[in-house]
LONULO-887679 format. One record per residue (C-alpha): residue number from 0; residue in one letter; z, x, y. Coordinates in steps of 0.001 Angstrom, whole numbers, m for minus. Layout:
BEGIN
<r nr="NUM" rest="A" up="Z" east="X" north="Y"/>
...
END
This chain:
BEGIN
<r nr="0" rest="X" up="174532" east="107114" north="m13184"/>
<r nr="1" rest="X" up="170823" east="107076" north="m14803"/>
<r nr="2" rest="X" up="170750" east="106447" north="m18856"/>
<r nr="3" rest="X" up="172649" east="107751" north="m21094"/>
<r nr="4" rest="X" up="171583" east="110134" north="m23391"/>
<r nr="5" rest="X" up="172222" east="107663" north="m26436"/>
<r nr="6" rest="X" up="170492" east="104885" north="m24446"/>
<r nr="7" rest="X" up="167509" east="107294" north="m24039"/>
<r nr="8" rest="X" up="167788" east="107782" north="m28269"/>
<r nr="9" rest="X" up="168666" east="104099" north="m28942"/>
<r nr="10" rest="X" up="164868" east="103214" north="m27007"/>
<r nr="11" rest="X" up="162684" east="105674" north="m28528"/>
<r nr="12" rest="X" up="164094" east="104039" north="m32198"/>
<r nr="13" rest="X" up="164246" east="100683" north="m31062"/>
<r nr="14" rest="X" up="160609" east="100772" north="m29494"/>
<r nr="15" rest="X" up="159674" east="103488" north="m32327"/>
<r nr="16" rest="X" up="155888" east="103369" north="m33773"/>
<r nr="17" rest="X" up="156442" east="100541" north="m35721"/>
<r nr="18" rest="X" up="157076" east="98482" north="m32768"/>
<r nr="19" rest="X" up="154754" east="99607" north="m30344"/>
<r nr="20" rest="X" up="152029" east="99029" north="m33106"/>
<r nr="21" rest="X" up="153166" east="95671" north="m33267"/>
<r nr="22" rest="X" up="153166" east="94890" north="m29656"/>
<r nr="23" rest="X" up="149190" east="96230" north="m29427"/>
<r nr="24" rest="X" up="148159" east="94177" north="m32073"/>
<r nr="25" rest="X" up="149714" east="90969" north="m30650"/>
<r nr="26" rest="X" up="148533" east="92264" north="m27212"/>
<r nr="27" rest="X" up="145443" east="92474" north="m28538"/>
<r nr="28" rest="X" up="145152" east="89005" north="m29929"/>
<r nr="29" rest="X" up="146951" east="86754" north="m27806"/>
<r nr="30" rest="X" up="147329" east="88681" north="m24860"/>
<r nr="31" rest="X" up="150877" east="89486" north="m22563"/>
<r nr="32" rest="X" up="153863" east="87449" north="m23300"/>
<r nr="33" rest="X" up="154077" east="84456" north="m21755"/>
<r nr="34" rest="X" up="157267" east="85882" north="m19112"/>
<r nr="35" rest="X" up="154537" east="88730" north="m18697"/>
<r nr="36" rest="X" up="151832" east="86235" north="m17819"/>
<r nr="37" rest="X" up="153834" east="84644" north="m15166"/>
<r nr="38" rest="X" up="154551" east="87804" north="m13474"/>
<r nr="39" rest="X" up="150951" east="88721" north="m13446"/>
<r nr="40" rest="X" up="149378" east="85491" north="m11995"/>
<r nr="41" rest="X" up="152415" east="85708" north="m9211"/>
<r nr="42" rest="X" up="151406" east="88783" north="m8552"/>
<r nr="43" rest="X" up="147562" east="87940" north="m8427"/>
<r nr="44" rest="X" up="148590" east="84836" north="m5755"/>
<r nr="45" rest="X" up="150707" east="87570" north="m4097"/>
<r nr="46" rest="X" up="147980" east="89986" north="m3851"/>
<r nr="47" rest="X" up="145410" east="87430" north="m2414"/>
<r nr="48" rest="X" up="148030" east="86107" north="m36"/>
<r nr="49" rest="X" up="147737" east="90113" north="1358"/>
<r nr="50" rest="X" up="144146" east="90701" north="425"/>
<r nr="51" rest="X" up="145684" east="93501" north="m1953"/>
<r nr="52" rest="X" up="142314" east="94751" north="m3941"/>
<r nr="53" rest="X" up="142205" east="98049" north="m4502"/>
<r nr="54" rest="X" up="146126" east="98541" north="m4763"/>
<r nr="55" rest="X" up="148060" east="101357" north="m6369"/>
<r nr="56" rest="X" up="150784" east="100259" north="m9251"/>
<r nr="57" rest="X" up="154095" east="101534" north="m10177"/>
<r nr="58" rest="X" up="154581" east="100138" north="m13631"/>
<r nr="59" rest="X" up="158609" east="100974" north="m14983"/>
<r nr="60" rest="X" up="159033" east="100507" north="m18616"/>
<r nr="61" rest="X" up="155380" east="99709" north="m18842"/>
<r nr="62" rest="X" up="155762" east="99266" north="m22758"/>
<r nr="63" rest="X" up="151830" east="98732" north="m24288"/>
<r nr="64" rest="X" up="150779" east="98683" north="m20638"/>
<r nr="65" rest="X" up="150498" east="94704" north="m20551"/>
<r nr="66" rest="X" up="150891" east="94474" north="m16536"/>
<r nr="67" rest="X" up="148233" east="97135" north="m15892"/>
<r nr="68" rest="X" up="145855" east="96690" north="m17612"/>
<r nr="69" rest="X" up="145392" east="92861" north="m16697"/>
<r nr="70" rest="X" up="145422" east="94155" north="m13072"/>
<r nr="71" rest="X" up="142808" east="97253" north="m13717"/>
<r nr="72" rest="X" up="140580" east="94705" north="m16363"/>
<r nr="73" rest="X" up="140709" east="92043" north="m12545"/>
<r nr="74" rest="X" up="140203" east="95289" north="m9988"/>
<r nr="75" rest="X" up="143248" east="93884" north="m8064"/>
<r nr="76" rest="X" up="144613" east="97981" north="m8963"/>
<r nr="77" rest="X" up="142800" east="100668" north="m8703"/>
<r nr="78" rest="X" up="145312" east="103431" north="m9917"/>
<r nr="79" rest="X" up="148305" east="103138" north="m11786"/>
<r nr="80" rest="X" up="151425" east="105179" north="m13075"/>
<r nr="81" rest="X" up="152841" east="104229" north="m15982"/>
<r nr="82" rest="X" up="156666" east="105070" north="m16874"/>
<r nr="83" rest="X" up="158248" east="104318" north="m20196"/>
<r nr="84" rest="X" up="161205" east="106456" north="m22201"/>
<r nr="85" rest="X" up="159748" east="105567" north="m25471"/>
<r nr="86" rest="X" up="157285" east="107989" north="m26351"/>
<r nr="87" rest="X" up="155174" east="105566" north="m29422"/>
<r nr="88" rest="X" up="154908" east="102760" north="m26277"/>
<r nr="89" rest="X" up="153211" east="105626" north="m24375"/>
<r nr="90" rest="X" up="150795" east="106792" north="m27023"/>
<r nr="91" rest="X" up="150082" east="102641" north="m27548"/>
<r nr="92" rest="X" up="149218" east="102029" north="m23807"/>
<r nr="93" rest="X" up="146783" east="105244" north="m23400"/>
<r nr="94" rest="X" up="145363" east="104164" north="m26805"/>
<r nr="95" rest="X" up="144830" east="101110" north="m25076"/>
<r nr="96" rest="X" up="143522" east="102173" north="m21655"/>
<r nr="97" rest="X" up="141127" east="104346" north="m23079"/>
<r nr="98" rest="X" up="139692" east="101540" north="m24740"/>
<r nr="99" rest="X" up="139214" east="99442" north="m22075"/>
<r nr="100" rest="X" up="137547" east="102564" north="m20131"/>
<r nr="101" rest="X" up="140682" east="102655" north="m17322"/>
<r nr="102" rest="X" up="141621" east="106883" north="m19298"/>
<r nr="103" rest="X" up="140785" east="107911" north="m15153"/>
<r nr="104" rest="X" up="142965" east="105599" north="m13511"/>
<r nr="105" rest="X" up="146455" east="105662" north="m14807"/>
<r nr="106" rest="X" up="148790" east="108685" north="m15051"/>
<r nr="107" rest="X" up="151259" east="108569" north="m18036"/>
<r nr="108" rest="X" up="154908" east="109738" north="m17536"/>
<r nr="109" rest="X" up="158040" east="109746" north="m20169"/>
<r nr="110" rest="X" up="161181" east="109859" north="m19578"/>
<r nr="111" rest="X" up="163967" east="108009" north="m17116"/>
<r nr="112" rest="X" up="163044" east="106391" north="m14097"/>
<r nr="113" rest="X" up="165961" east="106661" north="m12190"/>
<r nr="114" rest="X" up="166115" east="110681" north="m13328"/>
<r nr="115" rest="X" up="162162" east="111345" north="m12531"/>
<r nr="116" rest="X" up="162157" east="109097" north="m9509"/>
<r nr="117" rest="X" up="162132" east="111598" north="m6707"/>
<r nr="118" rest="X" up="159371" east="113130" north="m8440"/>
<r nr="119" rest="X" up="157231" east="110334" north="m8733"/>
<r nr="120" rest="X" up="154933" east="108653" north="m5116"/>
<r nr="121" rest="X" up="155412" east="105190" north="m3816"/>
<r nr="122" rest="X" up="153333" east="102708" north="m4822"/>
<r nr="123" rest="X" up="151716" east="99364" north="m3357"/>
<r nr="124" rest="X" up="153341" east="97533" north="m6260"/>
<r nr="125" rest="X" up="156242" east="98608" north="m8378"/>
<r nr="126" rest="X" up="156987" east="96275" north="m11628"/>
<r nr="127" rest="X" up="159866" east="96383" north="m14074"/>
<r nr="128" rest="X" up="158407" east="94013" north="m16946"/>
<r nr="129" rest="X" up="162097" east="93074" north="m18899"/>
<r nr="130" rest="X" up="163398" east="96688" north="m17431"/>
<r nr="131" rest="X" up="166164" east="95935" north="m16435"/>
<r nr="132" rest="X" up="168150" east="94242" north="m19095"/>
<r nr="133" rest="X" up="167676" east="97492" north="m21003"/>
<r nr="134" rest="X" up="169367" east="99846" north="m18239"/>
<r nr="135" rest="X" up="173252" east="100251" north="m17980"/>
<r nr="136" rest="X" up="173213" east="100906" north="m13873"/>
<r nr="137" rest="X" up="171211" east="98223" north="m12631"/>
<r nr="138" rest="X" up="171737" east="99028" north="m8509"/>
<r nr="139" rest="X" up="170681" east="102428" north="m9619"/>
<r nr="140" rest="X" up="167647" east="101201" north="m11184"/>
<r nr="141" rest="X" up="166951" east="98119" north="m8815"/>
<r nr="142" rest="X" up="167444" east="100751" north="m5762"/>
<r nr="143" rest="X" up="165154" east="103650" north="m6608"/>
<r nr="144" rest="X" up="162484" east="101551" north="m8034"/>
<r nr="145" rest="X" up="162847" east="99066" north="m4830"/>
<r nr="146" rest="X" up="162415" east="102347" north="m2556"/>
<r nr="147" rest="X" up="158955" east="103224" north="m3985"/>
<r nr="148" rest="X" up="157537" east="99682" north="m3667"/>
<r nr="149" rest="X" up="155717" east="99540" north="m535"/>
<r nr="150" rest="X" up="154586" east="95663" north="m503"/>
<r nr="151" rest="X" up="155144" east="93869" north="m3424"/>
<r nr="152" rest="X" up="158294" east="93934" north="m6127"/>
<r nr="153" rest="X" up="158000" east="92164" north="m9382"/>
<r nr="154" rest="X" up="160739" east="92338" north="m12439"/>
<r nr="155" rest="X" up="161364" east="89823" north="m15141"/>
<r nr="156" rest="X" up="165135" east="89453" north="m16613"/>
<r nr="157" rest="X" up="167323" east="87464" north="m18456"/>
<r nr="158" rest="X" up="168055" east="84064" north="m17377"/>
<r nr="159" rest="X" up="171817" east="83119" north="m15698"/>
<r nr="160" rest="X" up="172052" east="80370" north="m18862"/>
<r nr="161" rest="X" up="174574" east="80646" north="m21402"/>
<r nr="162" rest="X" up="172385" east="80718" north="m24265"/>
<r nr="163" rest="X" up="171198" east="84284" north="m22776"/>
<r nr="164" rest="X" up="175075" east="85625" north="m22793"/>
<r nr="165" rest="X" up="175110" east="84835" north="m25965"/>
<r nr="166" rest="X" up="172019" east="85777" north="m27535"/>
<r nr="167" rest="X" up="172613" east="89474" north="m25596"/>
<r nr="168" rest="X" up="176016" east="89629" north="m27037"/>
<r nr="169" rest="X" up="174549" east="88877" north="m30675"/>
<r nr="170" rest="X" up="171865" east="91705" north="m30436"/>
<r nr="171" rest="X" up="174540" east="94342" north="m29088"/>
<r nr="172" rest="X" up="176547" east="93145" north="m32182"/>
<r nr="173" rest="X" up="173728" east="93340" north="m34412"/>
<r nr="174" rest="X" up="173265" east="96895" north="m33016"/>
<r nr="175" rest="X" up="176488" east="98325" north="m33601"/>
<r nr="176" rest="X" up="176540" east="97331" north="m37110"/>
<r nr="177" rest="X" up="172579" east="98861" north="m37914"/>
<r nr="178" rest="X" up="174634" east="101962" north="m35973"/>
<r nr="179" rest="X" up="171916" east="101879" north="m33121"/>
<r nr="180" rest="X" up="173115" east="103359" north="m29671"/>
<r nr="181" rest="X" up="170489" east="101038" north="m28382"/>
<r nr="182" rest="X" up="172111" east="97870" north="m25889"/>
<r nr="183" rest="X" up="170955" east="94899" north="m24051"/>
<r nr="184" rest="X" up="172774" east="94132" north="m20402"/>
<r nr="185" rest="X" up="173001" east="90995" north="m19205"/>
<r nr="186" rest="X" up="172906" east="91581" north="m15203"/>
<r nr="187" rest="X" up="173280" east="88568" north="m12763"/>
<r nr="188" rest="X" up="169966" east="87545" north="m11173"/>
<r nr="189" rest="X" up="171990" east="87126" north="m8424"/>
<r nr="190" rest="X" up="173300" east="90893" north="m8146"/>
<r nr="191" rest="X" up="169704" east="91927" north="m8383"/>
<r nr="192" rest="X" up="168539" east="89437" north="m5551"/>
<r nr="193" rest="X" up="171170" east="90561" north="m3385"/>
<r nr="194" rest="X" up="170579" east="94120" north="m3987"/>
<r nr="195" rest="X" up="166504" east="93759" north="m3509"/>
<r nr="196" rest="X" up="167370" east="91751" north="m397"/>
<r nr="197" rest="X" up="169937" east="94843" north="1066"/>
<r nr="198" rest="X" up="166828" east="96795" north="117"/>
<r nr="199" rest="X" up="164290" east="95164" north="2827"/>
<r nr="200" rest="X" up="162662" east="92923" north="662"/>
<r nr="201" rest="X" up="161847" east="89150" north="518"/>
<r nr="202" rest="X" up="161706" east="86972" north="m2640"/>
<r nr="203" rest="X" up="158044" east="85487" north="m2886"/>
<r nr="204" rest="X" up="158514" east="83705" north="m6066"/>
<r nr="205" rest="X" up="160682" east="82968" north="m8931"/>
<r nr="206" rest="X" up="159251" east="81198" north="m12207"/>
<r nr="207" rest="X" up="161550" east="80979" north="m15087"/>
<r nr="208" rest="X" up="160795" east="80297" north="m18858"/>
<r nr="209" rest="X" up="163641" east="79205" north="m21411"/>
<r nr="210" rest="X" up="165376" east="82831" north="m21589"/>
<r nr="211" rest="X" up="163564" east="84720" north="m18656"/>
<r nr="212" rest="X" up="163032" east="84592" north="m14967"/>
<r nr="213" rest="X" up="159799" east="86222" north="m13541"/>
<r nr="214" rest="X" up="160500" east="86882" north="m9703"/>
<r nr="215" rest="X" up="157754" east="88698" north="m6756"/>
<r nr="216" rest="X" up="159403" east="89648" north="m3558"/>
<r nr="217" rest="X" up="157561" east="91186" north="m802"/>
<r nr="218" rest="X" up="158589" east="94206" north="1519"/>
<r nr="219" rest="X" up="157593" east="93003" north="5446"/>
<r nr="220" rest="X" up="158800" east="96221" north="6791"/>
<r nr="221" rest="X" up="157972" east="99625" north="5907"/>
<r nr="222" rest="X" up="160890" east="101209" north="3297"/>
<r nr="223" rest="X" up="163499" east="103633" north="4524"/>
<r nr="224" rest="X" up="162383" east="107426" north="3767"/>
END
């Protein structure tokens, strides 16, 4: 199952101009989110653990582009592909890139990951930035974006706390009465570790802050083709 059609609406209204404007201008003042942050410097520790300079990115639901362009801005990546289904976050993040003089090194692709996947390379790193919490079929998700990763997996979520239950079910509620076909999932961080583990890969690291969990795992053997 990849995302619904009226998932696939409910994004491109709930992360319509408005919002992706908002997100650049923030960006642009105070830098990633602080979830955001903690993924990056794990991956930055990860990537001098492997001496990973140079590496190619696989950014899914890239948003503004937060993820690479601290990487490209630290030459830890050297090329990056950045997916997103809403088409204003896309137009933010090359808006972005361009101004930070990366235009050459990241390729810009709408639509659904788990629909495109086949169509899209493997990548040294693969990151799903608060992804997954927006998808309905998380082992679909979790599995094809796992299969492109070739050393290092990173993904921030929801935490397993009850406040997070309930502040998911509160948005979905608040969405149905706006109307919006847009939904949050709450998935078990314990489904996806079990699922990336199945998948070959190793948990690195897991940093958490009040609502979200920031986790790195590591692929030691080379993925199934």
């Amino acid at each position: 199952m990849s995302m619904s059609c009226a998932q696939c609406d409910g994004i491109e209204t709930q992360f319509g101009q408005a919002a992706a404007k908002r997100s650049l201008r923030r960006f642009r003042r105070r830098g990633p989110d602080e979830s955001t942050r903690l993924l990056i410097d794990a991956l930055r520790l990860a990537l001098d653990d492997i001496e990973g300079d140079g590496a190619t990115l696989l950014d899914v639901g890239a948003g503004i582009g937060a993820i690479h362009h601290a990487l490209l801005d630290g030459k830890r990546v050297m090329q990056a592909v950045h997916v997103d289904a809403s088409t204003a976050h896309l137009a933010a993040a090359r808006e972005e890139t361009e101004r930070r003089g990366h235009g050459g090194q990241v390729a810009f692709v709408h639509g659904d990951f788990v629909a495109i996947a086949s169509e899209l390379a493997a990548a040294d790193i693969v990151t799903l930035d608060r992804v997954i919490c927006c998808y309905p079929d998380m082992e679909g998700l979790v599995s094809q974006s796992a299969a492109k990763a070739t050393r290092l997996y990173g993904a921030v979520y929801p935490r397993d706390v009850g406040w997070m239950r309930i502040g998911v079910a509160t948005i979905n509620m608040v969405q149905r009465l706006r109307r919006s076909p847009f939904r949050v999932f709450f998935h078990r961080p314990s489904a996806i570790d079990t699922s990336l583990r199945a998948l070959g890969l190793h948990r690195r690291s897991v940093r958490r802050t009040l609502a979200w969990e920031a986790v790195v795992y590591e692929r030691r053997h080379a993925p199934q083709r």
